[in-house]
N, C-alpha and C positions, 0 to 999 in steps of 0.2 A: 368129697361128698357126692359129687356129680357122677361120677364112675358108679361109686355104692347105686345110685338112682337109677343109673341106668341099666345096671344087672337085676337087679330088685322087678324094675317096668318089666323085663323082659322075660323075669321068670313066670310076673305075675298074667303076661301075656300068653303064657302056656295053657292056663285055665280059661274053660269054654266062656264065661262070661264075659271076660277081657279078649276074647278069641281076636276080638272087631280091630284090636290094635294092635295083632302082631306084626301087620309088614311097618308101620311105623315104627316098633318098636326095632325091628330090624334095622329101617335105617337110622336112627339115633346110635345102634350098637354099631355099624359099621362107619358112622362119622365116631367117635370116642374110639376105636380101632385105630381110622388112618389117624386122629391126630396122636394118638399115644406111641405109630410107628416115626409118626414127624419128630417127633420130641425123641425117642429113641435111637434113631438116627443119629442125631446131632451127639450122643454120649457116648457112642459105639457102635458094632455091625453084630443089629440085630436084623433080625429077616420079620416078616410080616406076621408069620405065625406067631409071634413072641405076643406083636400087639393085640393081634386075635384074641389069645389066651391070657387078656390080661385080668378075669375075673380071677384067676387062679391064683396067684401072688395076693390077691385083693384080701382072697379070702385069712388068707395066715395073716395079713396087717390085723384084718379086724380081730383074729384069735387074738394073736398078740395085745393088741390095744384093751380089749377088755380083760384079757388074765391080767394083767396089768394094774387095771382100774380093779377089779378085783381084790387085788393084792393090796392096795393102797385103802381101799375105804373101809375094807371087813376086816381084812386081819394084819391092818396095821403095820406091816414088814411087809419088806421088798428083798431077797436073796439077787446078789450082783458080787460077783468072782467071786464067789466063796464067802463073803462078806455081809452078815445081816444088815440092815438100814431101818431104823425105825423109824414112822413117820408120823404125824400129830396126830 
């Protein structure tokens, strides 16, 4: 949720009224950067750029999570290998 937060501050840093909080929000994005490169390190050899662009993967979780959610409160089935799931 802290990632979602911090992309969110920083888009909303974009607009003139939030203007006053863009280098802070900068550096909240480049601490959530080096620590996502810290944590990636330790799982594999990723490069820096990986952590940089981690809004990018961020955003298809959230697709994900809500087709999802979606799927499960309105129209009650959930498609998995080929295999309808019906759910209460």
């Amino acid at each position: 949720m802290g990632a979602t937060v911090c992309v969110i501050s920083c888009l909303a840093s974009l607009l003139p009224p939030f203007a006053v909080y863009r280098p802070m929000q900068a550096v909240f994005y480049s601490i959530y950067a080096a620590q996502f490169w810290w944590m990636l390190r330790r799982i594999g050899s990723f490069t820096p750029l990986t952590a940089l662009l981690f809004p990018v993967p961020l955003v298809f979780f959230h697709a994900t999570f809500w087709r999802s959610a979606h799927l499960v409160r309105r129209k009650k089935k959930v498609t998995w290998k080929g295999h309808t799931i019906r759910t209460r």
